[in-house]
Structure formats: structure tokens, C-alpha cells
N, C-alpha and C positions, 0 to 999 in steps of 0.2 A: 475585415473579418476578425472576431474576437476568436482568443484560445478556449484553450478545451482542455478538462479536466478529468484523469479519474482518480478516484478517492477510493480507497482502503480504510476499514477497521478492524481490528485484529486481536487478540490475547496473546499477551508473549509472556510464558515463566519468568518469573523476576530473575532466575539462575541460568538464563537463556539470553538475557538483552546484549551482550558483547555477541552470542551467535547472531541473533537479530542483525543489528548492525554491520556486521561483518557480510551476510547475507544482502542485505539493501544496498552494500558498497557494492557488492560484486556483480549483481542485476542492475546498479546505476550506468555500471560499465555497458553492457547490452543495448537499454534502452538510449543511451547516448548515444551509441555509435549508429543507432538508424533513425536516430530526430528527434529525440526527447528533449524538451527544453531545461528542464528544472525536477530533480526529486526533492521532495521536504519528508521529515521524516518525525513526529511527536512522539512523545512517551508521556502518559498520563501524569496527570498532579492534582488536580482539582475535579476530580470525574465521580464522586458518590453516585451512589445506586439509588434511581428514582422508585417513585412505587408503582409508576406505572411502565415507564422507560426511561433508557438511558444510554451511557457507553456501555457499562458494565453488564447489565441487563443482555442488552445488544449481542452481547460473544460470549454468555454466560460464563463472567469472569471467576474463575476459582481463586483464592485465597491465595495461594502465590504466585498472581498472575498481575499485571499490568497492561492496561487497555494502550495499545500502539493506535495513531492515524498518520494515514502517510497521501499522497497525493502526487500522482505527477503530471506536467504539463506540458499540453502540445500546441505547436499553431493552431489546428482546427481539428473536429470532427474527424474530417478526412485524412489528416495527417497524422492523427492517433490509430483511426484504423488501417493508415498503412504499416506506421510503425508496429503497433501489434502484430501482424500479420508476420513482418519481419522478423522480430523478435519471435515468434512462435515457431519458427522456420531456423533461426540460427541455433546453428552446432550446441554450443557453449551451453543451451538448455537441456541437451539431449537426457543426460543422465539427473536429472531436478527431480524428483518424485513427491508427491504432498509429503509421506511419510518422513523424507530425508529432511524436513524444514524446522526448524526453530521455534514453531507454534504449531500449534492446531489449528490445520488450514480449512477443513470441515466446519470450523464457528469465526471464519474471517469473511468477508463481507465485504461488494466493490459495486461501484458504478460509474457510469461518466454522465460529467456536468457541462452544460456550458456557461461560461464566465459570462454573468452579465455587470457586472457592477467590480472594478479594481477602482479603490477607492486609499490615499495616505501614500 
């Protein structure tokens, strides 16, 4: 059975990225404890504004803002959707509101993949 992925795109204020981080530490803690394999976590460098799309594009990045992607990974499908399920369910989230978050959660952006090809 191959893994499973969901992947995040995001805007984070550039005066914001220690909250960021600090925040993905603390929700790495959650999704660990009920089966999460792996979080990775980018901060843009090389992401220009396409003319037709892009990252920036994508989360209509403002001027003091830096395109984040992040991704985390499960055995399967099913084991993402239990783990979500879990996580959505534990304590530790209760008080999380979009408002209280370190970006503009209204122009962040997810899906899940499945891995077809780990390749290096």
C-alpha cells in the first residue's frame, strides 16, 4: 500500500514566520500522537509571480508576505482519514480559531495526494 499525502499552500507575513513555525511545531505534536508519519515544512525562495499562475498568485501573496508549503504524511488514505478524524476530535484543538493563526487561513489552500512515484 503506498502513503498518502496532504499538502498545504499558504501566505505567512514575513513578521509572522517564528509564529508560523512555532505553530507547525505545536500541531506536529497532535498529528504525531495519532499517526502521522512526517511533517515538512518550506518557506519560499524562488517562487515569482507567473502571469498566469503560480504560488504567489495561488494565495494572493501581499508584499510582506511569503508563500509557505507544507505537507504531511500518512501510511494510507485511510490512515489520514482516521488520523484527521482524531486530531479534529482532540482537546489540544479546542481553542485554534482561523482568526487566532499566524496567516490568513481564508487564502490557504489543501488537498490530499496519493504518492505514486518516491523516487532518490
Amino acid at each position: 500500500m503506498s502513503k498518502y499525502v496532504d499538502g498545504f499552500v499558504l501566505p505567512v507575513p514575513r513578521d509572522r514566520i517564528d509564529d508560523y513555525k512555532r505553530l507547525e511545531a505545536w500541531a506536529w505534536d497532535i498529528w504525531r500522537d495519532h499517526g502521522a508519519l512526517s511533517l515538512t515544512v518550506c518557506l519560499g525562495d524562488d517562487v515569482s509571480p507567473g502571469k498566469v499562475t503560480s504560488f504567489p498568485r495561488s494565495v494572493n501573496l501581499e508584499d510582506d508576505e511569503i508563500v509557505a508549503l507544507a505537507w504531511i504524511v500518512y501510511e494510507s488514505r485511510a490512515e489520514r482519514d482516521r488520523v484527521n478524524a482524531a486530531v479534529m476530535a482532540d482537546p489540544r484543538l479546542a481553542d485554534m480559531k482561523p482568526e487566532s493563526m499566524p496567516f490568513d487561513a481564508m487564502r490557504m489552500f489543501w488537498g490530499g495526494f496519493n504518492i505514486e512515484m518516491e523516487l532518490g
